[in-house]
FIPAMI-322084 format. One line per 4 residues: number of its first residue (from 0); for each residue x, y, z of C-alpha. Coordinates in nm, 3 decimals. Each point is the difference from the previous one (the first is absolute). Example, Ala and Ser with C-alpha at 12.3 -4.5 7.8 and 13.67 -1.06 7.14 Angstrom:
! residues 2
0) 1.230 -0.450 0.780  0.137 0.344 -0.066;
***
This chain:
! residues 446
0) 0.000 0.000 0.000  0.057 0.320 -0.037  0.000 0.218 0.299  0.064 0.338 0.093;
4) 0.030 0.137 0.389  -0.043 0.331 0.099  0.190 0.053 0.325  0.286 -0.124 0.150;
8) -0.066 0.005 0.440  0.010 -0.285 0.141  -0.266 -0.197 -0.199  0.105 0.095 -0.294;
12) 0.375 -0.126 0.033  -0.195 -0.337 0.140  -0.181 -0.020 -0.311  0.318 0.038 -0.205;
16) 0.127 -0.297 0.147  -0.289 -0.223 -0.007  -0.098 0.112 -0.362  0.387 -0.049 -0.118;
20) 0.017 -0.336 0.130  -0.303 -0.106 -0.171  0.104 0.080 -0.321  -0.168 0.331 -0.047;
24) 0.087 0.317 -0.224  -0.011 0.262 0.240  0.037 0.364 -0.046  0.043 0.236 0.327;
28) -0.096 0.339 0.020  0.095 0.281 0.331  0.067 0.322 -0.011  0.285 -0.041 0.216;
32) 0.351 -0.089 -0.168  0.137 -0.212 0.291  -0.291 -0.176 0.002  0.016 -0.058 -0.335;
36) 0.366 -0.084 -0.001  -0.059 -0.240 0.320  -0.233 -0.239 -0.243  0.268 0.099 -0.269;
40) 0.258 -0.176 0.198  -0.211 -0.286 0.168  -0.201 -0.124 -0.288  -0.040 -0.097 -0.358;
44) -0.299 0.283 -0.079  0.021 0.248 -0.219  -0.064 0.332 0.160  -0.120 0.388 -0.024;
48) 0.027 0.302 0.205  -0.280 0.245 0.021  -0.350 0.067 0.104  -0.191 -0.337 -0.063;
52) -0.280 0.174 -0.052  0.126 0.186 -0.288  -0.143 -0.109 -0.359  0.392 0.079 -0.123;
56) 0.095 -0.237 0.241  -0.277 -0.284 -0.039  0.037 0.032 -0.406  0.389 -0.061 0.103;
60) -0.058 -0.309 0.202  -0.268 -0.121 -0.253  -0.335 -0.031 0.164  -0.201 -0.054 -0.268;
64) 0.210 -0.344 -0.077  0.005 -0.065 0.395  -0.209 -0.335 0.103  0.024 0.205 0.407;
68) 0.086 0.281 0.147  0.057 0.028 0.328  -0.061 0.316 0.182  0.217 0.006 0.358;
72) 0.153 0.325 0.043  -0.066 0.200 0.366  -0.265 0.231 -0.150  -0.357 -0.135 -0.011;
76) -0.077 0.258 -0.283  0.250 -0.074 -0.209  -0.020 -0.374 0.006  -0.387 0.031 -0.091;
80) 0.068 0.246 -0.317  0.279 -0.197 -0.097  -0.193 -0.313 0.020  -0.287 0.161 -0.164;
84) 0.252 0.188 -0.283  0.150 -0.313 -0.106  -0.327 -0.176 -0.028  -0.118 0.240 -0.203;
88) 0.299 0.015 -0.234  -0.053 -0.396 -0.036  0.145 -0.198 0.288  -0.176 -0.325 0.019;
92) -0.064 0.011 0.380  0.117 0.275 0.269  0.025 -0.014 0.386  0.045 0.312 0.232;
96) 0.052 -0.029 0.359  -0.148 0.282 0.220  0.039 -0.063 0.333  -0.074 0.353 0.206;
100) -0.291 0.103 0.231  -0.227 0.112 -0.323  -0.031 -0.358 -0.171  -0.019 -0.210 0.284;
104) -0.428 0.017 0.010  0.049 0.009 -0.377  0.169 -0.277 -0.024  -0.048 -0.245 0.244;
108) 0.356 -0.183 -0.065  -0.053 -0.064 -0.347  -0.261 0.155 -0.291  -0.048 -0.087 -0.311;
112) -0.070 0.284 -0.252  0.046 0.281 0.199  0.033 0.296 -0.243  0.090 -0.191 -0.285;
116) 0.281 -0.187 0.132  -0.023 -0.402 0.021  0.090 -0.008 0.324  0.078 0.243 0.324;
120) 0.176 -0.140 0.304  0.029 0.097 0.365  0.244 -0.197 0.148  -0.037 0.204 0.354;
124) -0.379 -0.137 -0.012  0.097 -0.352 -0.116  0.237 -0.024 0.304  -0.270 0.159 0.259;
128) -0.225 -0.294 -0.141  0.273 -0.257 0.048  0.050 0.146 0.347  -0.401 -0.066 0.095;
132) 0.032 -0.368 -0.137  0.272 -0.038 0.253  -0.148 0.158 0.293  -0.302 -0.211 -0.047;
136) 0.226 -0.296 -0.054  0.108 -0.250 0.311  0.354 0.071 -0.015  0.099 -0.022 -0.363;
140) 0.291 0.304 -0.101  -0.091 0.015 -0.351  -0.391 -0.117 -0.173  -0.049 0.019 -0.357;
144) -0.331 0.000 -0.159  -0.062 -0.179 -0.330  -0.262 -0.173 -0.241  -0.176 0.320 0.164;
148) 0.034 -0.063 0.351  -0.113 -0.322 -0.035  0.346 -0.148 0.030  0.246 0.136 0.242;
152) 0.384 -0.085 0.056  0.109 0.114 0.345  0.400 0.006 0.129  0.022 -0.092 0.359;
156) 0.278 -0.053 0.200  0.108 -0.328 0.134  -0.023 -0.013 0.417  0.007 -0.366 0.163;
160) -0.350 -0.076 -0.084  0.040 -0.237 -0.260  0.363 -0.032 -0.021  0.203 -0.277 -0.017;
164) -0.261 -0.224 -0.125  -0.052 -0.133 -0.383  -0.284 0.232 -0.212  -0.159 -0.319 -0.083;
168) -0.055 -0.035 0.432  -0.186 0.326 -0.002  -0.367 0.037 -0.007  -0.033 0.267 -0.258;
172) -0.359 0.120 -0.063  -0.139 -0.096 -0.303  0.002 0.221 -0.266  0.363 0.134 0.103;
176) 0.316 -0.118 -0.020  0.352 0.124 0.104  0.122 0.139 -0.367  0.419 0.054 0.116;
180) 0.231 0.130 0.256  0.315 0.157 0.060  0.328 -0.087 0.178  0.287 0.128 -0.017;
184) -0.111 0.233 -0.316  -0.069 -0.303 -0.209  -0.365 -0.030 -0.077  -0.113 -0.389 -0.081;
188) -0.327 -0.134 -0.113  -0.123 -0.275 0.269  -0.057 -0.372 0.003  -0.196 -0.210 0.210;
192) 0.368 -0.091 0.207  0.110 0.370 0.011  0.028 0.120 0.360  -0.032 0.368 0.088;
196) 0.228 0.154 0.274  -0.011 0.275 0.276  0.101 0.321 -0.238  -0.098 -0.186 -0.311;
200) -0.301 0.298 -0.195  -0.298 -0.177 -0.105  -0.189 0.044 -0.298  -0.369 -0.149 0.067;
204) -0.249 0.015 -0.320  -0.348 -0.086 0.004  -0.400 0.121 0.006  0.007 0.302 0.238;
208) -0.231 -0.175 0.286  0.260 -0.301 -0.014  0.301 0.223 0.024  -0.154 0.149 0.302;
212) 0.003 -0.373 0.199  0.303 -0.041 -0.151  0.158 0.292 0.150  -0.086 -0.110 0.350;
216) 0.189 -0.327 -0.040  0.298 0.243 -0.038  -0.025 0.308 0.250  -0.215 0.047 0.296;
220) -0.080 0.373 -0.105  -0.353 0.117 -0.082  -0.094 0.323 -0.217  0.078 0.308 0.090;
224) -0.218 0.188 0.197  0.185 0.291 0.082  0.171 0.164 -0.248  0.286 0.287 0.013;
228) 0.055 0.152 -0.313  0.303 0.264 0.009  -0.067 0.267 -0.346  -0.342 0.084 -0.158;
232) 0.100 -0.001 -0.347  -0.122 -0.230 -0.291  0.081 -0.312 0.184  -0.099 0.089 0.358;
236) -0.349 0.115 -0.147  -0.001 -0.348 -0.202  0.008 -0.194 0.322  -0.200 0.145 0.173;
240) -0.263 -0.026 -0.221  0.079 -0.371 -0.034  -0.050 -0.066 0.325  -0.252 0.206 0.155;
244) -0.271 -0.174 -0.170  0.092 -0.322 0.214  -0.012 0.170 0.339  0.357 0.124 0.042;
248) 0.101 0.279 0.229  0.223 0.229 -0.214  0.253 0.287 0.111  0.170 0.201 -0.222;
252) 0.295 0.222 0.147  0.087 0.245 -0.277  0.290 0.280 0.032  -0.156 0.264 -0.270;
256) -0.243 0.212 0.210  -0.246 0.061 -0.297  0.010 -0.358 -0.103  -0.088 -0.135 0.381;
260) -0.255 0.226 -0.007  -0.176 -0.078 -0.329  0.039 -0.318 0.098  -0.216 0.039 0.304;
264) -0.263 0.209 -0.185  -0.055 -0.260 -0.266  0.016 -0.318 0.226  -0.147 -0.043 0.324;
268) 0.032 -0.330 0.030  0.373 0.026 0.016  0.168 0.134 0.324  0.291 0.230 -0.171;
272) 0.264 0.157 0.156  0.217 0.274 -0.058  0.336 -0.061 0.023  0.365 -0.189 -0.044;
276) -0.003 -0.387 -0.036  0.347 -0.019 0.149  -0.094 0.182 0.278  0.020 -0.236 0.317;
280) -0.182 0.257 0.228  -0.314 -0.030 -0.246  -0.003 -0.351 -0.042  -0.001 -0.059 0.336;
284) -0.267 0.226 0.068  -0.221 -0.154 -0.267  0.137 -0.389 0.216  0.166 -0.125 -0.375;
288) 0.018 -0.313 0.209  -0.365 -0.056 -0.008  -0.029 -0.028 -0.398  0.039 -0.328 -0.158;
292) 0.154 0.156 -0.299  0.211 0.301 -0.104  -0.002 0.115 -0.381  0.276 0.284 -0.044;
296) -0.135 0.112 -0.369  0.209 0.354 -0.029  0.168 0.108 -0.349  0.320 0.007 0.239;
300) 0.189 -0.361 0.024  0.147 0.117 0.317  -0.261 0.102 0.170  -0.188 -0.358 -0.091;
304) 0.327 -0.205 0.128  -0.006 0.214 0.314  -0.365 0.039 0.055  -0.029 -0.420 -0.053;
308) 0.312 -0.069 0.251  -0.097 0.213 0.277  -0.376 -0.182 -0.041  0.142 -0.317 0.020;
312) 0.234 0.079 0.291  -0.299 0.125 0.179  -0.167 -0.346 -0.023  -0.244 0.038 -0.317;
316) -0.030 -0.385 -0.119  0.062 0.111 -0.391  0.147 0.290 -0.165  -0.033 0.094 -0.369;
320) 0.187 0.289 -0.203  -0.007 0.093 -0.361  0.344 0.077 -0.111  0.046 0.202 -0.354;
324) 0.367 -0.150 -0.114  -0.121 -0.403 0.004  0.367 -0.076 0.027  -0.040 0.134 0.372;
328) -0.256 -0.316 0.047  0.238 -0.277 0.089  0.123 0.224 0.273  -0.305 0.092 0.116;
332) -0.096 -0.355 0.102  0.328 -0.033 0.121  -0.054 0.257 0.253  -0.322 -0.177 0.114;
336) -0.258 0.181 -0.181  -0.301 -0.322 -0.065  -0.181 0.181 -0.328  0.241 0.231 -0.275;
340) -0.198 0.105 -0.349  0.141 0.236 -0.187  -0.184 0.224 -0.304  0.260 -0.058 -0.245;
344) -0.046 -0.420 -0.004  -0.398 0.034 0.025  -0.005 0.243 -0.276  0.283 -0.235 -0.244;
348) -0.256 -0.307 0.089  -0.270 0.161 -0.171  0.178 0.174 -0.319  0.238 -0.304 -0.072;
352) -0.356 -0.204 -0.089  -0.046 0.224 -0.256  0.332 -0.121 -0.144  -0.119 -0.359 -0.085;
356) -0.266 -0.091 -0.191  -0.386 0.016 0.049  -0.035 -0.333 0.176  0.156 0.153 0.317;
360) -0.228 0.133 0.240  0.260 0.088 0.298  0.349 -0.056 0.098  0.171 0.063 0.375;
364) 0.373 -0.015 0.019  0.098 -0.181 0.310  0.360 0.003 0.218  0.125 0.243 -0.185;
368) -0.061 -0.139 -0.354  0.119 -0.360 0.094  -0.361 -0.128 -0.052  -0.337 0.138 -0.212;
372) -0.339 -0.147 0.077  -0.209 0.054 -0.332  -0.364 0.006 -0.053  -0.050 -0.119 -0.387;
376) -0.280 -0.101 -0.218  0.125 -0.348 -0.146  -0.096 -0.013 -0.388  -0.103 -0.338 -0.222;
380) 0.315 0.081 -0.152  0.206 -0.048 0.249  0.196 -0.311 0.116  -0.113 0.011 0.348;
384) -0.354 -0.128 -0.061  -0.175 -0.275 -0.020  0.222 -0.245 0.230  0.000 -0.109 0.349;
388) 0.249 0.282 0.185  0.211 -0.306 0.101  0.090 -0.055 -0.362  0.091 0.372 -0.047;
392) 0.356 -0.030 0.041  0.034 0.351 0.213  0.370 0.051 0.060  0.152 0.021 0.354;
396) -0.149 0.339 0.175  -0.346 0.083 -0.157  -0.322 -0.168 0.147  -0.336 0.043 -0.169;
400) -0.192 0.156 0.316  -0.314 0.066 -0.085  -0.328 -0.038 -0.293  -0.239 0.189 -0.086;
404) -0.307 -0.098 -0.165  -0.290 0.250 0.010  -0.136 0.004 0.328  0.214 -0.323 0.109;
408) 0.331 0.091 0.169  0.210 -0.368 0.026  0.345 -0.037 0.129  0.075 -0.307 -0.180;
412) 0.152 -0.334 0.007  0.269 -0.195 -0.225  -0.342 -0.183 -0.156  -0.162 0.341 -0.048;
416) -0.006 0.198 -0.400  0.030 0.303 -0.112  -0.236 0.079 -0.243  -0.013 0.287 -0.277;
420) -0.127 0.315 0.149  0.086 -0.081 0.368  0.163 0.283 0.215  0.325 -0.174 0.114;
424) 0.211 0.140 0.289  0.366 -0.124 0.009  0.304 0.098 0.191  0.296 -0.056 -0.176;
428) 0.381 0.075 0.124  0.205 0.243 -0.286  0.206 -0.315 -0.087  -0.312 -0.211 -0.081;
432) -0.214 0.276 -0.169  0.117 0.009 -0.376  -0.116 -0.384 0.048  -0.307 0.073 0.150;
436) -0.125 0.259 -0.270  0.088 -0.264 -0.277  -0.254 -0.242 0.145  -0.246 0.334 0.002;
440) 0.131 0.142 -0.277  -0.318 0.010 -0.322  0.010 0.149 -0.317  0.002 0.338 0.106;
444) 0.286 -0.093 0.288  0.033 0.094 0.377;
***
């Protein structure tokens, strides 16, 4: 494919990588020269500088011959008039991301013909959603929603509940079934004899009611009832209304005096709170200790990392930050933090789908790109059909997790088919993928 990106932050430069890698021509466009030079030196793309969205600098790059453009740059308006530019100069399909205080109610994470353009994401909404599926979760650091929400994958972390003992020895509800884990930065898809180990992360798959059981075969924790949410931006206003509708108390402590108090005009059934999220004075006057979960949600990575460490020192059974570089993550968890999202990996999840063909319906990027689980349409054409699983041959690391077939949500067996037209989730590690798509792969590819 062709592919042109508008914007090289932090998602953009991810997207470079990912889009290089998978064989992509990729043309990237910022108006700053280092930045440009940066993706100059680091990958194979060709690139421009200027205003991306200048019609001299979308005729440059080609638009009207691009098969996506991807709009990523810091400015909301910019993204959407580039986006909407380039699809009006030809560009087969065009994403914008807008991610600031005006779209959030617009968008609602993701909308579909907003303005013109294909598609407008809010990655600061998509993570406040991800947030409420966790807090109403039973101890899981990470849920993802698929087959809409009628599938979810949760990450949990391995105490001594369950350890030590073979996965075939463990009760799992049915409907749900533990998809991988990690040791030791190695990520390995299960058998029957596999046994999971204190420290081990646990990927659990399955129909949401059944991941819910399953999740209390794992931790003893409960949903979050009290919730602490440090910044009442995008995200912090995405949680809340996640999880106000199931009976959560919510407190918002925001620094920006006008923002805390808009805040408390337009939502009275939030407790806000005017002030600093590192401050331990506040915190213990609004008893931290009593919340069973902190969300630091700032724009400010250091006030999240504080705001999350002083929480957990105080006793608050799980923490959760955003963090805006997502090469900060690993240390993040290092440092003890239970839950770490960040923007830049929601928002790649949802463009780099948009990279592969039409059967695709959703991708997530897992450990750091050492894993994808894929939601797919399987077509007659493909080899994957029409045989028992157990005859598929799926190389080492990829598991077929889950089939859907209209209203009928199966997480199948070796004896089980897929048929033509089924939804198909799989999680496959990067080695095993390019084998993975071949068994998916139709006439019009993956």
């Amino acid at each position: 494919m062709y592919i042109v990106v508008i914007g090289l932050g932090e998602v953009g430069k991810h997207l470079l990588g990912v889009l290089q890698a998978d064989g992509h021509d990729v043309v990237a466009i910022d108006k700053s020269p280092s930045a440009v030079a940066y993706a100059e030196e680091h990958f194979d793309v060709a690139s421009l500088t200027g205003y991306g969205a200048s019609q001299e600098i979308l005729d440059r790059a080609n638009v009207k011959s691009a098969d996506l453009v991807v709009a990523v740059s810091d400015h909301d308006e910019v993204n959407l008039i580039a986006a909407l530019a380039a699809k009006q100069l030809g560009a087969e399909r065009v994403i914008a991301r807008a991610q600031g205080n005006e779209w959030a109610r617009w968008t609602e994470g993701i909308r579909y013909g907003l303005l013109g353009v294909d598609v407008v994401i809010n990655p600061r909404v998509l993570v406040g959603q991800e947030l409420g599926r966790v807090a109403r979760s039973h101890g899981a650091s990470d849920v993802i929603d698929l087959a809409q929400d009628r599938v979810e994958l949760v990450q949990m972390k391995m105490t001594t509940r369950m350890a030590n003992k073979p996965l075939s020895k463990i009760q799992l509800p049915e409907d749900s079934l533990v998809a991988a884990y990690v040791r030791d930065g190695d990520m390995v898809v299960p058998g029957g004899a596999d046994v999971l180990l204190p420290g081990d992360t646990v990927y659990l798959i399955g129909r949401p009611e059944a991941i819910l059981q399953a999740e209390d075969l794992f931790s003893t924790r409960r949903e979050a009832n009290r919730v602490l949410v440090v910044g009442g931006g995008v995200v912090g206003q995405s949680l809340a209304r996640q999880i106000l509708p199931f009976g959560a108390q919510v407190t918002i402590v925001e620094r920006d005096p006008e923002v805390a108090e808009r805040l408390a005009a337009e939502h009275d059934d939030v407790t806000v709170v005017q002030g600093d999220g590192t401050d331990g004075d506040l915190l213990q006057e609004i008893e931290i200790e009593t919340y069973d979960l902190m969300a630091a949600v700032t724009r400010e990575d250091e006030i999240n990392l504080m705001a999350s460490l002083m929480a957990k020192r105080a006793g608050v059974p799980r923490t959760a930050a955003i963090v805006q570089r997502a090469d900060y993550v690993p240390i993040y968890r290092q440092l003890g933090i239970d839950i770490v999202l960040s923007p830049r990996t929601v928002a790649s999840d949802q463009i780099l789908r948009f990279a592969r063909s039409g059967q695709l319906h959703s991708l997530h990027v897992l450990e750091e790109g050492a894993a994808e689980v894929v939601e797919l349409t399987a077509l007659a054409s493909c080899a994957a059909t029409s045989k028992p699983l157990r005859r598929l041959q799926l190389p080492t690391g990829s598991l077929i997790a889950a089939l859907i077939r209209g209203d009928e949500v199966l997480v199948p067996g070796g004896d089980d088919v897929i048929e033509a037209g089924d939804r198909v989730i799989l999680m496959t590690t990067r080695e095993s993928r390019a084998s993975v798509e071949r068994l998916f792969r139709g006439r019009r590819g993956l």
